[in-house]
MARBA-3410 file (N, C-alpha, C, O; in Angstrom, 1 decimal):
230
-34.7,-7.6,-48.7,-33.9,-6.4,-49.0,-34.3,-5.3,-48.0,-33.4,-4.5,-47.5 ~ -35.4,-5.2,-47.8,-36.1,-3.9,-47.4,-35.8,-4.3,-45.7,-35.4,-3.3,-44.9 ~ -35.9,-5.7,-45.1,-35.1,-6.2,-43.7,-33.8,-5.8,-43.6,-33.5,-5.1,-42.5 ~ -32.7,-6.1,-44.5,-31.6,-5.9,-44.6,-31.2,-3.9,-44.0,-30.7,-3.3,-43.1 ~ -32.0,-3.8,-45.1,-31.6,-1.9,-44.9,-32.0,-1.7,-44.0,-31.5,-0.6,-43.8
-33.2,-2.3,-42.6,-33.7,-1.8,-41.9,-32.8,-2.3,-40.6,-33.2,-1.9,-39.4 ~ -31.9,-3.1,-40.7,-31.3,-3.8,-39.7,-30.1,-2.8,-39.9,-29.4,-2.4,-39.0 ~ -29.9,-2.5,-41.4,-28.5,-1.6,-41.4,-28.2,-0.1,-40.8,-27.2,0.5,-40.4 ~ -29.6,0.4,-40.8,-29.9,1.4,-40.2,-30.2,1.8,-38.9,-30.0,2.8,-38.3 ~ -30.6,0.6,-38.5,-31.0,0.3,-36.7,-29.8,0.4,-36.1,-29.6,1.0,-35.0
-28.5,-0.4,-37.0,-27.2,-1.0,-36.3,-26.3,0.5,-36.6,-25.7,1.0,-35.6 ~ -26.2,1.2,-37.7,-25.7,2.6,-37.4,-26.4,3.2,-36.7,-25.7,3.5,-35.7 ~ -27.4,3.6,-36.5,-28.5,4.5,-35.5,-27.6,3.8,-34.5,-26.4,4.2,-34.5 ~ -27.8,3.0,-33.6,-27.2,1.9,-32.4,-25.6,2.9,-32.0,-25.4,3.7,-31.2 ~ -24.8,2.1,-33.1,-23.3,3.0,-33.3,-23.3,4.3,-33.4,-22.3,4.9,-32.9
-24.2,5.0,-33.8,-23.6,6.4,-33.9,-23.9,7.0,-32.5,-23.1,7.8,-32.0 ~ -25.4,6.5,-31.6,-25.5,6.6,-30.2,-24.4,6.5,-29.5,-24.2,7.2,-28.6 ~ -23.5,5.8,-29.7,-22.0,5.1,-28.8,-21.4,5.8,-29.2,-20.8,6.2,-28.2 ~ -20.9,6.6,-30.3,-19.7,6.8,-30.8,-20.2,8.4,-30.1,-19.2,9.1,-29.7 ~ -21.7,9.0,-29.9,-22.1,10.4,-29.4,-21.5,10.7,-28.0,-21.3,11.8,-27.4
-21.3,9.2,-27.3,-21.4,9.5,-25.8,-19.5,9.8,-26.0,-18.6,9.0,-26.5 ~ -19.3,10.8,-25.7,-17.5,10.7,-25.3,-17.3,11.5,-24.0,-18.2,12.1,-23.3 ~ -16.3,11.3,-23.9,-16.0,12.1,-22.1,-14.6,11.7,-22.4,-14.1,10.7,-22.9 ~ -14.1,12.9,-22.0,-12.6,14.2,-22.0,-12.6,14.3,-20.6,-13.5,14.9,-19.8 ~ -11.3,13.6,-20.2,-10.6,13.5,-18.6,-9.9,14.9,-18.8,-9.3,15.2,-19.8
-10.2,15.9,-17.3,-9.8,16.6,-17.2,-8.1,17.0,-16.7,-7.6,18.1,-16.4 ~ -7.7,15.6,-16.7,-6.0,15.6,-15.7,-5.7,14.2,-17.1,-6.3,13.8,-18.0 ~ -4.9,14.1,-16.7,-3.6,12.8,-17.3,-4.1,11.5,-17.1,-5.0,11.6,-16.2 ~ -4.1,10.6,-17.4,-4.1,9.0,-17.7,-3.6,8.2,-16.3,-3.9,7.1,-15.7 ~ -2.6,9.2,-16.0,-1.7,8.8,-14.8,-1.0,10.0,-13.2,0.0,10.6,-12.8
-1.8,9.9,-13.0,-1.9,11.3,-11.4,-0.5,11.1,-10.9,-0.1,9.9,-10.8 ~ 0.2,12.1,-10.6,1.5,12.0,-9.7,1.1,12.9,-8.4,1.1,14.2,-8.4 ~ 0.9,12.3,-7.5,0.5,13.1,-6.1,2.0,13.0,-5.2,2.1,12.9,-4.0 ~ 2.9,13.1,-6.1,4.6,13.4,-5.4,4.5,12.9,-4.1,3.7,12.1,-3.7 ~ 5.6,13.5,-3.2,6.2,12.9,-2.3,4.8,13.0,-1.0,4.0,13.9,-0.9
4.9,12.0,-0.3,3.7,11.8,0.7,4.7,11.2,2.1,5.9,11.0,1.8 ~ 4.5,11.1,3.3,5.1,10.0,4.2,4.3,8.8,4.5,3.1,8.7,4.6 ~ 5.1,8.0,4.7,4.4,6.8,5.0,3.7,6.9,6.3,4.2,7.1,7.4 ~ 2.1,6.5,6.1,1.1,6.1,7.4,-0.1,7.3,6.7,-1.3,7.2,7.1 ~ 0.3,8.3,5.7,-0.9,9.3,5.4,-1.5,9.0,4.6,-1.1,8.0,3.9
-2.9,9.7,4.2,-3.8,8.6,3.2,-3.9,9.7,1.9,-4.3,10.8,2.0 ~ -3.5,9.3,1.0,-3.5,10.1,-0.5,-5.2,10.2,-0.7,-6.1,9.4,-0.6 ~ -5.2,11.4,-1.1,-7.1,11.9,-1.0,-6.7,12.6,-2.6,-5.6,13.2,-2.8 ~ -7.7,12.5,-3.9,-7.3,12.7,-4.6,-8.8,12.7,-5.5,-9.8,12.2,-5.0 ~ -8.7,13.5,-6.8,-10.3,12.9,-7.3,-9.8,12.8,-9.0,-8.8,13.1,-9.7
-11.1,12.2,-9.4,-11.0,11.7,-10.9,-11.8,12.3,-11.6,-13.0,11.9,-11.8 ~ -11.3,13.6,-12.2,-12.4,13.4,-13.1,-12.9,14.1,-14.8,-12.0,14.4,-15.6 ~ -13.9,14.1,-15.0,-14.0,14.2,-16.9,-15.6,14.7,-16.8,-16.6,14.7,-16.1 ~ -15.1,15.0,-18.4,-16.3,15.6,-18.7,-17.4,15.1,-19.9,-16.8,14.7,-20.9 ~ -18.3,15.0,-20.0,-19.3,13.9,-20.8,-19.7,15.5,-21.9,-20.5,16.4,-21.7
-18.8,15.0,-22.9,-19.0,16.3,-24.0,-20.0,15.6,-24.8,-20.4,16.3,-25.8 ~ -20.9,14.2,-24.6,-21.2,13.7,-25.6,-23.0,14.2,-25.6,-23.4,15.2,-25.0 ~ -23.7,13.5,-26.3,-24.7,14.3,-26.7,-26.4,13.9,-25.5,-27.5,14.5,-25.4 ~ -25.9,12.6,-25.1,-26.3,11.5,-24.0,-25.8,11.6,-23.1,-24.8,12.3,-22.9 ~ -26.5,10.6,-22.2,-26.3,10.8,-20.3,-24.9,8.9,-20.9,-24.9,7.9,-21.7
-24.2,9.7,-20.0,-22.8,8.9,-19.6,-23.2,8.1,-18.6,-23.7,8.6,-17.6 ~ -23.1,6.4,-18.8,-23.7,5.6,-17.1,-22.2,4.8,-17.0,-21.5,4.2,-17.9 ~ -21.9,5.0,-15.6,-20.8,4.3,-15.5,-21.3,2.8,-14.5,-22.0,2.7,-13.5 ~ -20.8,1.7,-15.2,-21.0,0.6,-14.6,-20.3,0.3,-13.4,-21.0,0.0,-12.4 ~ -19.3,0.2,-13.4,-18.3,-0.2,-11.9,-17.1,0.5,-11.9,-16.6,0.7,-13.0
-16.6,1.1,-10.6,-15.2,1.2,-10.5,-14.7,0.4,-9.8,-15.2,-0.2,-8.9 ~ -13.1,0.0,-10.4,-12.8,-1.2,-10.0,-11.1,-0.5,-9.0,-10.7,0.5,-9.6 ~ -10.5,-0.7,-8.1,-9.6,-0.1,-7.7,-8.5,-1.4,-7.6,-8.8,-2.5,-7.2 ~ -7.2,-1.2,-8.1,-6.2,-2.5,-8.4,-6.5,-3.1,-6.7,-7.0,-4.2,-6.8 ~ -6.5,-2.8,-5.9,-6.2,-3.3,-4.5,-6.9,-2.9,-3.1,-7.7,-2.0,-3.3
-6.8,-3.4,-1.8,-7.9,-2.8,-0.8,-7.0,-1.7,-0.5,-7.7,-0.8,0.0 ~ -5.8,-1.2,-0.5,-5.4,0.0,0.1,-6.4,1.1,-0.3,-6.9,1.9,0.5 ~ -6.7,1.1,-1.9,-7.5,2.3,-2.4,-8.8,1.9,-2.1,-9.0,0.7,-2.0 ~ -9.6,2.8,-2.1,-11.0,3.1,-1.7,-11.5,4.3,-2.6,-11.1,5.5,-2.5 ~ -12.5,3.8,-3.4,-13.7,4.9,-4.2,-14.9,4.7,-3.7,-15.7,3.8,-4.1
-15.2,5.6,-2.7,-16.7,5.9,-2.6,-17.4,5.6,-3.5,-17.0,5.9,-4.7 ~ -19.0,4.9,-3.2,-19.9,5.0,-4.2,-20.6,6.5,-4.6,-20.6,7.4,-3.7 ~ -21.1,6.8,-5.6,-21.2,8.1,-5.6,-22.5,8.2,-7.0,-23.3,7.2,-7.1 ~ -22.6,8.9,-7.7,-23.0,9.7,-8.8,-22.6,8.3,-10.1,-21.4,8.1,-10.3 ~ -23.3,7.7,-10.6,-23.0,7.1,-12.1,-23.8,7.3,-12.9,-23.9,6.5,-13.9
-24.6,8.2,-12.9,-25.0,8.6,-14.5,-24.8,10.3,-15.1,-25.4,11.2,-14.5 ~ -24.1,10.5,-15.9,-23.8,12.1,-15.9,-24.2,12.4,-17.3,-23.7,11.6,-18.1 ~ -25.1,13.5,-17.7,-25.6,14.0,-18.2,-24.8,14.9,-19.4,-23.8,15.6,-19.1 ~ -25.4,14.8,-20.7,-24.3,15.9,-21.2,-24.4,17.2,-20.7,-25.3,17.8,-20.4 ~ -22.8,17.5,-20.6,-22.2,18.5,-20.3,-21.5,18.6,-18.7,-20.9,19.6,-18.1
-21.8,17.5,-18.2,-22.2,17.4,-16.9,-20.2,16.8,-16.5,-19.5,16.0,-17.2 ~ -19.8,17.4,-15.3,-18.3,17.1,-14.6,-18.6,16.3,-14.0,-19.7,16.4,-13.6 ~ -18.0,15.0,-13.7,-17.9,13.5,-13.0,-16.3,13.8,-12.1,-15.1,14.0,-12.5 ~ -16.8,13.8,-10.8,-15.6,13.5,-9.9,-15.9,13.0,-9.1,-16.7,13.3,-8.1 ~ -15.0,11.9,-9.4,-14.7,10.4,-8.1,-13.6,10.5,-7.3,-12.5,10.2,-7.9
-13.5,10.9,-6.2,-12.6,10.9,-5.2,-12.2,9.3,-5.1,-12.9,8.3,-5.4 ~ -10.8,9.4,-4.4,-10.3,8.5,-4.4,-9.6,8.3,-3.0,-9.6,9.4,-2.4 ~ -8.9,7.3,-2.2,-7.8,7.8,-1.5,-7.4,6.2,-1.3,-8.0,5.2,-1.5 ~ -6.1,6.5,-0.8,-5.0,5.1,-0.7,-4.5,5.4,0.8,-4.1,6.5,1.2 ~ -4.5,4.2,1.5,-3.9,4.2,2.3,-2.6,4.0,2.4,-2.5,2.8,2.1
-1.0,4.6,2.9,0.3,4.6,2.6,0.9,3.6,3.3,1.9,3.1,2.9 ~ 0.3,3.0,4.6,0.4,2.9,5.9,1.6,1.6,5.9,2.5,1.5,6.7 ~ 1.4,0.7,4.5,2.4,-0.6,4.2,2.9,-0.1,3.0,2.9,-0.8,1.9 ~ 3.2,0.8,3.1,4.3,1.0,1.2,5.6,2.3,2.1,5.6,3.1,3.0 ~ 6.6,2.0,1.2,7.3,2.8,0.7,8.3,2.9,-0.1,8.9,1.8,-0.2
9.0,4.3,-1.2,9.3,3.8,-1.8,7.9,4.5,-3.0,6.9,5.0,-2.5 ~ 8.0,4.3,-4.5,7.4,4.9,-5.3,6.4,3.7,-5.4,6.8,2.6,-5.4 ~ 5.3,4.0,-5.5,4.1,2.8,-5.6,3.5,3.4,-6.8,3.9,4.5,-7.2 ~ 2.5,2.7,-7.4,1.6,2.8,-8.2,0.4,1.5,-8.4,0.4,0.3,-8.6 ~ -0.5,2.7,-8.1,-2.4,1.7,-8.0,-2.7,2.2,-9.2,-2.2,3.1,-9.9
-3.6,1.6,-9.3,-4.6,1.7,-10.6,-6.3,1.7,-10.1,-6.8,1.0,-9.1 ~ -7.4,2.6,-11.1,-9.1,2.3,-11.2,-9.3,2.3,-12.3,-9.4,3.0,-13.2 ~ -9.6,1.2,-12.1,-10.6,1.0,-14.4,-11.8,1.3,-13.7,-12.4,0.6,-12.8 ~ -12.3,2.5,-14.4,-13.6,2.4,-15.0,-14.5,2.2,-15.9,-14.4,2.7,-16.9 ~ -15.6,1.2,-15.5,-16.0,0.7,-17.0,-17.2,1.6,-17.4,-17.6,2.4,-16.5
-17.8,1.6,-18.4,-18.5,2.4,-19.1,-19.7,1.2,-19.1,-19.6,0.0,-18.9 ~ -21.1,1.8,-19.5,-22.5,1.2,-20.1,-21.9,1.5,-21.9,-21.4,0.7,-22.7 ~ -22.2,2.8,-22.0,-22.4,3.3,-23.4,-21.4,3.9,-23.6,-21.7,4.8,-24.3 ~ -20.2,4.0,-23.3,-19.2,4.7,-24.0,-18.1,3.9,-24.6,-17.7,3.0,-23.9 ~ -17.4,4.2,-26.0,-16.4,3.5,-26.1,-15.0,4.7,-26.1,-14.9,5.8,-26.7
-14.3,4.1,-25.4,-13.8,2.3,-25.3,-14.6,2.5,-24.1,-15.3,3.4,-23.7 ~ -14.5,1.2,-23.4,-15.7,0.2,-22.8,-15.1,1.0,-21.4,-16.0,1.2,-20.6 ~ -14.4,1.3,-21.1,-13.2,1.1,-20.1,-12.1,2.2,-20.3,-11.8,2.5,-21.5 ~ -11.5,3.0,-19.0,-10.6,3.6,-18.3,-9.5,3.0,-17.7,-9.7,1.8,-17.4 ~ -8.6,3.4,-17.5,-7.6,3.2,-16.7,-6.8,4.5,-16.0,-5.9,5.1,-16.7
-7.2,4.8,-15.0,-6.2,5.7,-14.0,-5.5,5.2,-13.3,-5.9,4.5,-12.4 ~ -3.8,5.7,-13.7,-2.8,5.4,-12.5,-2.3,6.5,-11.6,-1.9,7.6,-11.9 ~ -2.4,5.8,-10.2,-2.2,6.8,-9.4,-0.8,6.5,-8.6,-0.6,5.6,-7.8 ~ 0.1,7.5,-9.1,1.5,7.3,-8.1,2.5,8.0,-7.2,3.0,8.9,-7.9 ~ 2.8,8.2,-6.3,3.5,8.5,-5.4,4.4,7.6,-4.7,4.2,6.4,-4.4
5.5,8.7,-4.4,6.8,8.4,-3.8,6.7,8.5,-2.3,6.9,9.5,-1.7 ~ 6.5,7.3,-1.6,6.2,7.1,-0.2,7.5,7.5,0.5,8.6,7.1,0.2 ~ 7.2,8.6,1.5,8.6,8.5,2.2,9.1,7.7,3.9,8.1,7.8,4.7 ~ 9.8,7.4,4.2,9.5,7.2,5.7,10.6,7.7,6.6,11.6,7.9,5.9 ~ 10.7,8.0,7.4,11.4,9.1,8.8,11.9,7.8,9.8,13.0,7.9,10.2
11.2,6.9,10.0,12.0,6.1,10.4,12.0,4.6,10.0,11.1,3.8,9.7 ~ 13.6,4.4,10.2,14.2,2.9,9.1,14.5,2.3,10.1,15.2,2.6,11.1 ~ 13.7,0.6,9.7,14.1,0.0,10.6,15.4,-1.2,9.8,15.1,-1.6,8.7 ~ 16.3,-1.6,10.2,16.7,-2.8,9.3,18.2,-3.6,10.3,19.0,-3.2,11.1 ~ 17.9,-4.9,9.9,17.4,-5.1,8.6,15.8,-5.5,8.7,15.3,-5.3,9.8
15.0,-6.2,7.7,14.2,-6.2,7.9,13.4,-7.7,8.2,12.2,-7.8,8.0 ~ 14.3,-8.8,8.8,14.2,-9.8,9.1,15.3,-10.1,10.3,16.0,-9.1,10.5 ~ 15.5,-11.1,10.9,16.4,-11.8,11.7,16.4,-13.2,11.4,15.4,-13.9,11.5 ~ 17.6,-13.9,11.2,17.3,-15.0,10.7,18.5,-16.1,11.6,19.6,-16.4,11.3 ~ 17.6,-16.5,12.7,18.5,-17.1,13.4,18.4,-18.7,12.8,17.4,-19.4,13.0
19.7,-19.3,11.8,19.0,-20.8,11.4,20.4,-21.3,11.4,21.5,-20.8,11.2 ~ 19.6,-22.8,11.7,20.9,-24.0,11.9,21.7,-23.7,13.0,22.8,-24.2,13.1 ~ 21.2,-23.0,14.0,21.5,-22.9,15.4,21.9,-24.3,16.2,21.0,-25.0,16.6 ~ 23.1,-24.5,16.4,23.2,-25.7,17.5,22.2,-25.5,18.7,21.9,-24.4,19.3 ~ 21.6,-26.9,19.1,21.1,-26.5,20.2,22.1,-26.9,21.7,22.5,-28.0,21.9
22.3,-25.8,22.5,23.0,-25.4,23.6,22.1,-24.3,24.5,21.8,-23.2,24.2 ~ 21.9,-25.0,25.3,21.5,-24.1,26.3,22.4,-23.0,27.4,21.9,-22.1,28.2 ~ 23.8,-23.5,27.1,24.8,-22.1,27.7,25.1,-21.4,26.9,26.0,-20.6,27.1 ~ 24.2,-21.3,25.5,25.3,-20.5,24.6,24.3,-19.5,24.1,23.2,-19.9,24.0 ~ 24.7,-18.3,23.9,23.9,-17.0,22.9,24.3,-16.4,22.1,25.4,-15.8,22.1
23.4,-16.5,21.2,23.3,-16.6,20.4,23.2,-14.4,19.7,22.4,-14.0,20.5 ~ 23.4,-13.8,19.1,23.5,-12.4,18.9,22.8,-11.8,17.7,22.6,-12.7,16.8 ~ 22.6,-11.1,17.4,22.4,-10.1,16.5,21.8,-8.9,16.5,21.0,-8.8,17.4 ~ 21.9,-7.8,15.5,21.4,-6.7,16.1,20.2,-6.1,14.8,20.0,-6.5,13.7 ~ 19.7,-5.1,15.5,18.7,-4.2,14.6,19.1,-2.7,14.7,19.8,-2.2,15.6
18.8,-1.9,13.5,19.4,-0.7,13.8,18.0,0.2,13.0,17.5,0.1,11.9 ~ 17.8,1.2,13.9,16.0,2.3,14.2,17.1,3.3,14.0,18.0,3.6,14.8 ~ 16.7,3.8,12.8,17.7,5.2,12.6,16.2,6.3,12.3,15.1,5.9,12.0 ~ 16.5,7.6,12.4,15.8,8.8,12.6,16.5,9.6,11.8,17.6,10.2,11.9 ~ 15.3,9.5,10.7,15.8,10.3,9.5,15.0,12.1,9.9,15.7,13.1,9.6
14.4,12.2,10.2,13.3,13.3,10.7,13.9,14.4,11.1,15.1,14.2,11.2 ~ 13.4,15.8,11.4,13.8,17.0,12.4,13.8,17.0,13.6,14.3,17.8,14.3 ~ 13.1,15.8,14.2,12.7,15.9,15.5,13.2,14.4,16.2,13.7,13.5,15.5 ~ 12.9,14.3,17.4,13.5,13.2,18.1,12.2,12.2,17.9,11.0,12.5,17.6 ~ 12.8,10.9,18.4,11.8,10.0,18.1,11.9,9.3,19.4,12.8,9.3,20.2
10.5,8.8,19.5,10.6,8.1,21.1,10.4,6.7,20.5,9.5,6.5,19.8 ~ 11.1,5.8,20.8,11.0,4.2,20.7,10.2,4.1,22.3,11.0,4.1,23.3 ~ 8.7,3.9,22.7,8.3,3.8,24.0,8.4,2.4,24.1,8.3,2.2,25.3 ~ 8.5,1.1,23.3,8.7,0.0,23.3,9.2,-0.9,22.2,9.0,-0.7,21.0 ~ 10.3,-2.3,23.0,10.0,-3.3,21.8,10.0,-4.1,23.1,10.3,-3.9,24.3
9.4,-5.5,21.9,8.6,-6.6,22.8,8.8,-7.5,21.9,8.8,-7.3,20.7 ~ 9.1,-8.7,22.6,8.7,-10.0,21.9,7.8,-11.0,23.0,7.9,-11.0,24.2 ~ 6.9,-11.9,22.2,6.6,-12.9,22.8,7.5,-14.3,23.0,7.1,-15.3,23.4 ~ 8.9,-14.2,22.5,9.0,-15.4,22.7,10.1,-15.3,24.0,11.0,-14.5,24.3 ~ 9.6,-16.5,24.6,10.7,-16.9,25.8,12.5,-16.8,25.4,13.4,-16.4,26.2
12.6,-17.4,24.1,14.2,-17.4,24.0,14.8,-16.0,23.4,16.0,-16.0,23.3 ~ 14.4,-15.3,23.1,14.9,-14.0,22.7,14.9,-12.7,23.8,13.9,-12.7,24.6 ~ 15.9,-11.9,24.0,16.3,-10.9,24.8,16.3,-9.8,24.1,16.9,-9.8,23.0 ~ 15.8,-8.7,24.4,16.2,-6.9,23.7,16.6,-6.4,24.7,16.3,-6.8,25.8 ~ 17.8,-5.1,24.3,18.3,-4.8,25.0,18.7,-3.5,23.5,19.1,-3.8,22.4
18.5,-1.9,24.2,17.5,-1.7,25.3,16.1,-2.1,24.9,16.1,-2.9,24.0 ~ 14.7,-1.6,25.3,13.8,-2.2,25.3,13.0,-0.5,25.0,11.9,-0.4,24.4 ~ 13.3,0.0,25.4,13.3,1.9,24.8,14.3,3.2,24.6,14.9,3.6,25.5 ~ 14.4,3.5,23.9,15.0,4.8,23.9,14.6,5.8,23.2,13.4,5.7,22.8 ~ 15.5,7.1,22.9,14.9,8.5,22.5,16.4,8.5,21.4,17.4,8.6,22.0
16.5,8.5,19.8,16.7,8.7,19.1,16.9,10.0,18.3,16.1,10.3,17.4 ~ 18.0,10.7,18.7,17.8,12.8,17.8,18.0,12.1,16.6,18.4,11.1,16.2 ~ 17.2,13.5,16.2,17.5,13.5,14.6,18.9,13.3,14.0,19.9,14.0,14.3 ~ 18.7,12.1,12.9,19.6,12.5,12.0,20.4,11.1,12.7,21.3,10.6,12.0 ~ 20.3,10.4,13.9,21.0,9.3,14.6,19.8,7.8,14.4,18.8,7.3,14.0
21.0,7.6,15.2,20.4,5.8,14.7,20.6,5.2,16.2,21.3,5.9,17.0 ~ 20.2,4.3,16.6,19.8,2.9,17.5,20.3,1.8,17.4,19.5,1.0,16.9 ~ 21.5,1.2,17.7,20.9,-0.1,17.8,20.7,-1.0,18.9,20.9,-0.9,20.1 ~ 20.2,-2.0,18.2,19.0,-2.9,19.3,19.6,-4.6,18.9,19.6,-5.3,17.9 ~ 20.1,-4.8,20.7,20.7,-5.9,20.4,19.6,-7.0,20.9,18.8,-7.0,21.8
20.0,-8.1,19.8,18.5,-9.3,20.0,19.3,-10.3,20.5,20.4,-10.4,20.1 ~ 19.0,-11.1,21.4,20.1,-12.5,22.0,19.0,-13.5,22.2,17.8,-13.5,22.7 ~ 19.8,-14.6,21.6,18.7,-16.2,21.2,19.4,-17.2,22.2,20.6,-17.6,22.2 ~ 18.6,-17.4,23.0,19.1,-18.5,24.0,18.3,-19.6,23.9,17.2,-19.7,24.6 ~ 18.6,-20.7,23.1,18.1,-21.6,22.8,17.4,-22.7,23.8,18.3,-23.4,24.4
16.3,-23.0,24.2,16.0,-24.2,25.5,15.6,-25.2,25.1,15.2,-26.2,25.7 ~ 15.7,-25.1,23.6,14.8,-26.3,23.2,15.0,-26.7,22.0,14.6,-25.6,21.4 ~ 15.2,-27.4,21.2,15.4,-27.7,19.1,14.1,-27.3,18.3,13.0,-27.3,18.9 ~ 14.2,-27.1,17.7,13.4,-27.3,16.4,13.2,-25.8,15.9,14.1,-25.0,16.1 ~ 11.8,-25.6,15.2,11.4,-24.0,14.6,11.0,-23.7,15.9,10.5,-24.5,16.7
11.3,-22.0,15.9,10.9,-21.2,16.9,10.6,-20.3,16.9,10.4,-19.7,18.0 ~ 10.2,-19.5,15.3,10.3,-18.3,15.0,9.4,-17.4,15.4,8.4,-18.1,14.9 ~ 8.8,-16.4,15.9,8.5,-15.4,16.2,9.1,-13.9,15.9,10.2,-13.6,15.3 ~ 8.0,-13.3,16.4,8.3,-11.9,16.1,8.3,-10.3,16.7,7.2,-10.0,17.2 ~ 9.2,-9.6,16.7,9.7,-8.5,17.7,8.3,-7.3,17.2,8.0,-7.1,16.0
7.9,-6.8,17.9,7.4,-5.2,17.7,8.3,-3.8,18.6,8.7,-3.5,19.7 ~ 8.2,-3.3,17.4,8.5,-2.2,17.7,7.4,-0.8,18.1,6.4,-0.6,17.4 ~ 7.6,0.0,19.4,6.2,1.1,19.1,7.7,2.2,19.2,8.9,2.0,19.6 ~ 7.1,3.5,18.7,7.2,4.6,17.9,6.3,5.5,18.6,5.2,5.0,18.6 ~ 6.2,7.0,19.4,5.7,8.0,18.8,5.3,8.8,17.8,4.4,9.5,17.7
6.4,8.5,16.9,6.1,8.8,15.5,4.6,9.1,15.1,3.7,8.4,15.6 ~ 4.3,10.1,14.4,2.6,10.5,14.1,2.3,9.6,13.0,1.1,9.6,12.8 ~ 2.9,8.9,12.3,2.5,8.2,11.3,3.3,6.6,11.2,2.9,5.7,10.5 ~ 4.2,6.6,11.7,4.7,5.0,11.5,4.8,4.5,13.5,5.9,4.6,14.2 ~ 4.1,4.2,13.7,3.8,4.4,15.0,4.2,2.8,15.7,4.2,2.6,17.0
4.7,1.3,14.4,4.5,-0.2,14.8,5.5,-0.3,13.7,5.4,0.4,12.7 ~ 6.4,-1.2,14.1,7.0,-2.2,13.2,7.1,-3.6,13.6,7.6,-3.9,14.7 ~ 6.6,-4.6,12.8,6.5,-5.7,13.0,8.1,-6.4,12.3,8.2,-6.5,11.1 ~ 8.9,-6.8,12.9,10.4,-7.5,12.5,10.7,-8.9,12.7,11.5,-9.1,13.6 ~ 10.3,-10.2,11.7,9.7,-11.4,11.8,11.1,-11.7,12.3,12.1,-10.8,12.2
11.2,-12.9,12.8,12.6,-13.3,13.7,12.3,-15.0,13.1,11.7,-15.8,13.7 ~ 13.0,-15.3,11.7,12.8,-16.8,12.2,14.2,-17.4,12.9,15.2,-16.8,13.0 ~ 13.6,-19.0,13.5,14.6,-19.5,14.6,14.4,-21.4,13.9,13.4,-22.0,13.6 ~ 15.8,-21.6,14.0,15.8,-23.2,13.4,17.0,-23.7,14.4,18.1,-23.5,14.0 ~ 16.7,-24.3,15.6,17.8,-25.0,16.3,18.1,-26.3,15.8,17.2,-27.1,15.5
19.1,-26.4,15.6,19.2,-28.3,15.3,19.4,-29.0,16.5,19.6,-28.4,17.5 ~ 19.3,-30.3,16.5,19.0,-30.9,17.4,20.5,-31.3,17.7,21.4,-30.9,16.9 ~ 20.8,-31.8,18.7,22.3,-31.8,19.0,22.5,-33.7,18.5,21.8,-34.8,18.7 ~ 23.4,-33.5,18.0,23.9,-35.2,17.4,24.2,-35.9,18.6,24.8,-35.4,19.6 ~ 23.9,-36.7,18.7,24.1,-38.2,19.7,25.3,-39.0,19.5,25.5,-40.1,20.2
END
């Protein structure tokens, strides 16, 4: 009996330590860092306060994906003591409203675990589309060309310089191959497939940009000649 009570006592003593440590986030569950452009890096911090009566140890931060990045930093905070974990996301492949996530897990605090979501509305200045080329079931002929186009519009204040597009593959043609784009206008960019040979061919066009932040577009081109019937 006298075990019993002393095990019962150990195990509240134990619990009421856990239940002492608490920490009060100083912002929302979920950060809105509004409109951003695409290619800039969201710089941002997390943080709370350890109102509890014990030192707060944080075991890992975990970030949903590699765009985000948390410095290692400070994990054990002291009562009374502010915890801020900077954060930042790279935009450079999103656009469009995204949302990452950081669980943080706890040593001694319950719940065990955090969850911060972090979201913004990616914008971009220049559109490329569409966003594929899909040359398939192409007869194979070698007098014949084959067409399609791309269209680099300039959403921005300012002019855009397209200083290049390029492909590696022998059977595709651009035309033009640079231009200067005002605001508020569009481009288009004619692609021509001159087939020399059957089978898959697919490759891919780049685009370069002066643009300060979207500076490359990669625009996959698949290619399927069929073989000419006998």
């Amino acid at each position: 009996m006298r075990y019993l009570l002393l095990v019962m006592i150990t195990f509240w003593g134990f619990s009421s330590s856990l239940l002492a440590q608490q920490i009060q986030f100083l912002h929302p569950k979920v950060l809105d860092m509004g409109e951003v452009l695409q290619g800039n890096v969201i710089e941002g911090e997390i943080k709370f306060v350890n109102t509890g009566d014990g030192v707060v140890e944080i075991e890992k931060i975990k970030p949903s994906c590699g765009c985000t990045t948390v410095p290692p930093g400070k994990m054990n905070y002291a009562s009374g003591d502010t915890a801020v974990i900077p954060f930042k996301i790279n935009t450079k492949s999103f656009q469009g409203i995204i949302r990452k996530s950081i669980k943080i897990t706890f040593k001694n605090v319950e719940p065990k675990s955090e969850l911060i979501i972090i979201q913004a509305n990616v914008l971009t200045e220049v559109k490329v589309a569409p966003r594929f080329l899909n040359f398939q079931s192409v007869p194979f002929n070698p007098d014949t060309t084959f067409t399609q186009f791309l269209e680099i519009e300039n959403t921005s204040k300012k002019p855009v310089n397209i200083t290049k597009i390029y492909t590696k593959s022998p059977y595709l043609k651009i035309i033009p191959t640079t231009a200067t784009i005002p605001p508020g206008k569009s481009q288009l960019i004619r692609v021509e497939l001159n087939p020399a040979q059957p089978g898959r061919l697919n490759n891919t066009i780049k685009i370069e940009t002066d643009h300060p932040t979207q500076k490359q577009f990669t625009i996959p081109v698949f290619i399927f000649v069929q073989q000419k019937k006998s």
